[in-house]
N, C-alpha and C positions, 0 to 999 in steps of 0.2 A: 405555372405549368403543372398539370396534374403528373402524378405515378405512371399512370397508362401511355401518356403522351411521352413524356420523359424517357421511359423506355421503348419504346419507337426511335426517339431518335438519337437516345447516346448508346454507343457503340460500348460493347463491356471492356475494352481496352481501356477507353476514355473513363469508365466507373473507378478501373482498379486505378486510374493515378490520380483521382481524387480519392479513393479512399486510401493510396498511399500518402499523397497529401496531407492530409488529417492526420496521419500518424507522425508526421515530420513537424506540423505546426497545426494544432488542433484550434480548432473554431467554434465548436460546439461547446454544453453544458460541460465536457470533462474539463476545458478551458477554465470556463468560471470556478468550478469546485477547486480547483487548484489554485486559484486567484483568492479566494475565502480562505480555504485555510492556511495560505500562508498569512492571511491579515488576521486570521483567529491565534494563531502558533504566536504570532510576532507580540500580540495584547498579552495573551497569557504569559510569556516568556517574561516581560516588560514586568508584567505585576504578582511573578510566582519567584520561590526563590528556587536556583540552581539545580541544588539536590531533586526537585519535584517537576522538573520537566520531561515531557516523554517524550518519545521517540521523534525522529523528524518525518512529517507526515501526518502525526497523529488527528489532526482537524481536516484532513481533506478526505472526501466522502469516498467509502467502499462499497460503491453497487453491487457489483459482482462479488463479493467476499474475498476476493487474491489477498488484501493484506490481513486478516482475521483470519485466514487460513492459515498464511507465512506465519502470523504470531503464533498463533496454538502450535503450530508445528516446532516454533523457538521454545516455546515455554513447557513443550512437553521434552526436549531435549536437554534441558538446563533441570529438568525434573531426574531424568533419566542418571545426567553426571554429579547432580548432589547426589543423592541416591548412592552412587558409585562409590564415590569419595568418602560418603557416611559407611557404608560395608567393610571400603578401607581400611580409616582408622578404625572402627570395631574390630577388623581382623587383628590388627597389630596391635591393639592395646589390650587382646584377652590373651597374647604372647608374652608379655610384657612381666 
């Protein structure tokens, strides 16, 4: 069925609950990304030790940047309270 014809005959009531659909149990390529990296997470996990494993997620694809976004956002606030906590003790040990 083409785009043109398609939309002729489904109704956008009938679009939004497939595209709610999709969000409930997804069918598409985000489906598979998520099915990879869990089997890439689970190899690396297997054959990496403990200490060196990252975040959960880390192997499943970021098109849109949301989770590189979230991390810089973390790593620039984990910047901010070292930072902090260094100014700290500098404060109190030139009291000292």
């Amino acid at each position: 069925m083409t785009v043109e014809k398609l939309g002729q005959e489904m109704t956008g009531a009938e679009f939004s609950e497939w595209l709610a659909l999709e969000n409930i149990e997804p069918w598409s390529d985000v489906r598979n990304d998520i099915h990879v990296g869990r089997v890439l997470d689970m190899l690396f996990r297997i054959n990496t030790p403990k200490k060196d494993w990252p975040e959960p997620g880390a192997f499943v694809s970021d098109w849109w940047g949301e989770a590189a976004e979230a991390a810089k956002k973390r790593r620039e606030e984990a910047q901010k309270s070292s930072m902090a906590r260094f100014i700290e003790r500098l404060a109190y040990s030139s009291f000292s």
